[in-house]
C-alpha positions in Angstrom: 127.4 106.4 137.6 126.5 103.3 139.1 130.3 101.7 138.0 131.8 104.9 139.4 130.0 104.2 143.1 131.0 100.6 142.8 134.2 101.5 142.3 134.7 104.0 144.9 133.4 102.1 147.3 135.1 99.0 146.3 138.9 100.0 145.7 139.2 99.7 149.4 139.9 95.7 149.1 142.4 95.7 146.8 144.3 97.6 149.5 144.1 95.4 151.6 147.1 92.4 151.7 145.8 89.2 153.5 148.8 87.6 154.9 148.9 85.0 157.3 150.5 85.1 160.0 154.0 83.1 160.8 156.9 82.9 163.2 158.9 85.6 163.6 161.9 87.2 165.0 160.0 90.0 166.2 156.9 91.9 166.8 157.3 95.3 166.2 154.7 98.1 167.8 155.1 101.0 165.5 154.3 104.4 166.8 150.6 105.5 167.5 147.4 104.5 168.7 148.6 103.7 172.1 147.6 101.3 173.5 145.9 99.5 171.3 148.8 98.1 169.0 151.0 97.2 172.5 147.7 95.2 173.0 147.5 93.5 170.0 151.4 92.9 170.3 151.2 91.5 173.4 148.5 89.0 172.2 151.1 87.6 169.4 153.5 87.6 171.8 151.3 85.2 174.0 149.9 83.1 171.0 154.3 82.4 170.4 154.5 84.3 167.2 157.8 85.4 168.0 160.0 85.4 171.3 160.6 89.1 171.2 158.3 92.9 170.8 160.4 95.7 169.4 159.5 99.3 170.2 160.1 102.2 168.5 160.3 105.1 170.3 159.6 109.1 169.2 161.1 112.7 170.8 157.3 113.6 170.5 155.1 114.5 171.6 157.4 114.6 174.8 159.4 117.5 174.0 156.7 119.7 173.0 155.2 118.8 176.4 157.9 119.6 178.7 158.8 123.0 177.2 154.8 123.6 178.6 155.6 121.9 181.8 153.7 118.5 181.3 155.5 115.7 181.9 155.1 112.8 179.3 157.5 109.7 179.6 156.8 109.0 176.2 154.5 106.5 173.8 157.1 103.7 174.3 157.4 103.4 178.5 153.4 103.0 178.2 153.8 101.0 176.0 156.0 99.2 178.2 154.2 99.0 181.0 151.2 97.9 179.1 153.0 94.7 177.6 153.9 94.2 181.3 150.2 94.5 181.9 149.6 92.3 179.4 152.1 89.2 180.5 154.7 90.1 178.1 158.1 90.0 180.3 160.1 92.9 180.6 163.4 90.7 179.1 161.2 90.0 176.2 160.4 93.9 175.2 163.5 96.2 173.3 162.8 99.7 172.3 165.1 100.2 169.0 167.5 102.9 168.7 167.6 105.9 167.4 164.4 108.0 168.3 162.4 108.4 165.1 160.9 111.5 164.1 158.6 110.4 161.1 157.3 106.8 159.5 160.4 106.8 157.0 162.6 106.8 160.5 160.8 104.0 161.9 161.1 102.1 158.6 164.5 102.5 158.6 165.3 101.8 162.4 162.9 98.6 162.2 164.6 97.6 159.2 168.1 98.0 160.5 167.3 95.8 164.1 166.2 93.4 161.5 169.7 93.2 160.2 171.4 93.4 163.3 169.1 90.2 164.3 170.3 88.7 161.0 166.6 87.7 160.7 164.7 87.0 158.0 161.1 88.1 159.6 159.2 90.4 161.7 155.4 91.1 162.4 154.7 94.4 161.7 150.5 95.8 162.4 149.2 98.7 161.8 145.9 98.2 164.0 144.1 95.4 165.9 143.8 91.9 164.1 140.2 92.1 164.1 140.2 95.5 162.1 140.0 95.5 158.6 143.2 97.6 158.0 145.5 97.1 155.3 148.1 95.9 156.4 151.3 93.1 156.1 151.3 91.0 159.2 154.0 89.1 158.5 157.6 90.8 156.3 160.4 88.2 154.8 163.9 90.0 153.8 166.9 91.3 155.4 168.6 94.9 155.6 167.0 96.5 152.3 164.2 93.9 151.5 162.9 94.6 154.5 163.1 98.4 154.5 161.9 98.1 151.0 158.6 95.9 151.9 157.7 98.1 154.9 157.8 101.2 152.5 155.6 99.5 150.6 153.3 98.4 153.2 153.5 102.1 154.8 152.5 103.6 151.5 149.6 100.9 151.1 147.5 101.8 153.8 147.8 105.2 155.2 147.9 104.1 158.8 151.0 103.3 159.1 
């Protein structure tokens, strides 16, 4: 019993990837927990981990909202504006193309800017860099390596 609660309770940490964290082409705010991960994005951005933030940018929860008549610009123009708020220039901030729907989208639209850049890096988080979440701060590859280590990152820790 005893190995069974020290299990449980410790499978958490081998979860969790410890990567530091390196120049990039990008940082990339994935959809959610607005505004903390703009926040977070925007202090990389200050701290010169890479010249660039990358936005994704969802059809919800905005279209659900104006077919009930409340207006939502949507999670990426807050996002915006916070990285604004933050000291992040506006020339500095892209929101990627096309609108994603679902974490495989955002994989594969993150993925294919990262080809387009023909870079070989990005900073992807999941959560603040103080918060224990398992996460890969830092993903090496082009086109398909990269899709394929954000899959795996995604699938690693649930938040993604």
């Amino acid at each position: 019993m005893v190995l069974a609660l020290l299990i449980f309770f410790g499978v958490g940490r081998w979860l969790v990837v410890e990567d530091s964290l390196v120049k990039a082409r990008a940082i990339v705010v994935l959809s959610g927990a607005m505004p903390v991960r703009a926040i977070e994005a925007a202090k990389l951005y200050r701290e010169g981990y890479a010249p660039e933030i990358w936005l994704t940018h969802s059809t919800e929860p905005a279209e659900t909202l104006e077919e009930m008549g409340i207006p939502f610009a949507g999670e990426d123009h807050y996002n915006t504006l916070v990285l604004i708020h933050e000291g992040v220039p506006a020339g500095a901030i892209h929101v990627l193309e096309p609108p994603i729907v679902n974490t495989a989208d955002e994989i594969k639209v993150v993925a294919s800017a990262l080809a387009r850049a023909k870079a070989d890096s990005l900073v992807a988080r999941a959560g603040p860099l103080s918060a224990p979440l398992p996460a890969i701060p830092s993903i090496h590859g082009t086109g398909g390596e990269a899709r394929a280590m954000l899959s795996m990152w995604c699938a690693k820790s649930w938040v993604c």
